[in-house]
C-alpha positions, 0 to 999 in steps of 0.5 A: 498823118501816121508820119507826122504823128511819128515825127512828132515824137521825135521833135520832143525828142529832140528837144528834150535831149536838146539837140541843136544841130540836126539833118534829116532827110527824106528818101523814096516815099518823098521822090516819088510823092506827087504831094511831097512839097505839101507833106515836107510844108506840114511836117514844117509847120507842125513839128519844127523840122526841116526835111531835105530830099535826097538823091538815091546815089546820096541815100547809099552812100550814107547808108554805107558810112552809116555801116562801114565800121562793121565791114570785115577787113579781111574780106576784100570785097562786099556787098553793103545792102539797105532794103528800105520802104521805097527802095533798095540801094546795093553798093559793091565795095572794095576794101582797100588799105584800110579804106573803102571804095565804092565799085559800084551801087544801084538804087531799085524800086523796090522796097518792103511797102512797095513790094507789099502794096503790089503784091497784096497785104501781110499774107505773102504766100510762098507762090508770091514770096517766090514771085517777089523775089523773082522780080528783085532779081530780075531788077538785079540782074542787068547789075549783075552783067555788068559787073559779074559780081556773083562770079567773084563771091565763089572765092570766098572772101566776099561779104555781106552788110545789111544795113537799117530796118528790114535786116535789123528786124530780120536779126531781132526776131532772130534773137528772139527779142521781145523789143528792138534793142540796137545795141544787140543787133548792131554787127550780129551775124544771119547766115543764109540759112537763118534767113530763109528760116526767118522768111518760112516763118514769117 
């Protein structure tokens, strides 16, 4: 219901700006969803827009054109990550004449609401905070093997893009803003030590 309400907003939206050709897609909270036909039916019936499920290779995959503007072409390879509610997508990405090319990706399980209803609510201590991160890595870990990609960071010419709402939140409270504003967060820079700052704080 809080989506449908939300995607209500964004038809008059829609219809305001008079927006006439539109996708809009659906990701893990609709795979997993034992509902999800229903849901997509309502959102249908009271919102006029159309839903489409999509895979996880696909959801990466626009989450890295979504963001390849912003990659740094003087840095051969990079991560291009997008912690979603659900799932997490990581694709390895090489840079290459100007180009992309995706070496590899992986979708986990996990994601900011997942990860919350399991682990209890808005209070994460640091002992789950810990526990959490110990299980995403574990998640990782078999990617890891596979590809040894943590061997190759140590050159220094590795990046890493965040991409959509968890690290463009993450960014905002870093910048201290009172009110989301993209055009300020677009292509800002976190270190890793500002993210364990914001993570301690928060």
């Amino acid at each position: 219901s809080r989506t449908i309400d939300a995607l209500r907003i964004c038809s008059g939206k829609l219809r305001r700006w008079r927006v006439n050709h539109i996708r809009s897609v659906a990701t893990e909270a609709c795979r997993r969803a034992d509902n999800c036909e229903e849901f997509l039916e309502r959102v249908r019936r009271q919102t006029d827009i159309e839903i489409e499920i999509i895979s996880s290779e696909e959801e990466a995959s626009l989450a890295l054109a979504g963001c390849s503007p912003l990659l740094d072409r003087a840095h051969r390879d990079a991560i291009v990550f997008d912690i979603g509610g659900g799932s997490t997508e990581v694709s390895w990405i090489e840079v290459v004449n100007e180009g992309l090319r995706q070496k590899a990706w992986i979708s986990l399980p996990l994601g900011v609401v997942t990860l919350t209803e399991k682990y209890g609510g808005d209070q994460i201590g640091e002992t789950i905070y810990d526990t959490m991160a110990q299980e995403v890595a574990d998640q990782l870990s078999v990617f890891e093997g596979e590809h040894r990609i943590s061997a190759k960071m140590s050159n220094g010419r590795f990046q890493m893009l965040g991409t959509s709402g968890t690290v463009t939140t993450l960014s905002g409270i870093h910048m201290g803003l009172d009110r989301y504003d993209r055009n300020v967060v677009d292509g800002s820079r976190l270190s890793f030590d500002d993210i364990k700052s914001i993570s301690a704080h928060l």
